[in-house]
N, C-alpha and C positions, 0 to 999 in steps of 0.2 A: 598319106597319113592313115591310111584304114588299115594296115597290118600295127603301126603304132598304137592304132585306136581299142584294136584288141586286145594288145600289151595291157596297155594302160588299164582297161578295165578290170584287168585280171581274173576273170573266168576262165575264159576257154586260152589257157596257157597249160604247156607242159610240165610238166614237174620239175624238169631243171630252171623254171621262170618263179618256183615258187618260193616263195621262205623260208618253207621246210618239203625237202624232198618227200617225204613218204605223206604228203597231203594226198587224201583219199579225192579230192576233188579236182585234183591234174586233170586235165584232158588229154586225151588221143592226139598224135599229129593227123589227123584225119580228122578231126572234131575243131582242132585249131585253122585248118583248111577250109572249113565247112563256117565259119564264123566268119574270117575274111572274106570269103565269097559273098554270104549273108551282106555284107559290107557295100562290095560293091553291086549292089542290085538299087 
């Protein structure tokens, strides 16, 4: 549940996760990476 857990929160999501594509506040797949990691620690 820790990659759904990031979903859910909707921060560190891509821009194709978001509501509106060109939200300036997308993350990186590398920033989405680094937040499930985060996760599991």
């Amino acid at each position: 549940m820790r990659v759904a857990g990031v979903i859910r929160e909707g921060k560190s999501v891509t821009y194709d996760m978001k509501p509106e594509p060109d939200d300036p506040s997308a993350a990186t797949t590398s920033e989405v990476a680094d937040a499930i990691i985060a996760k599991l620690k």
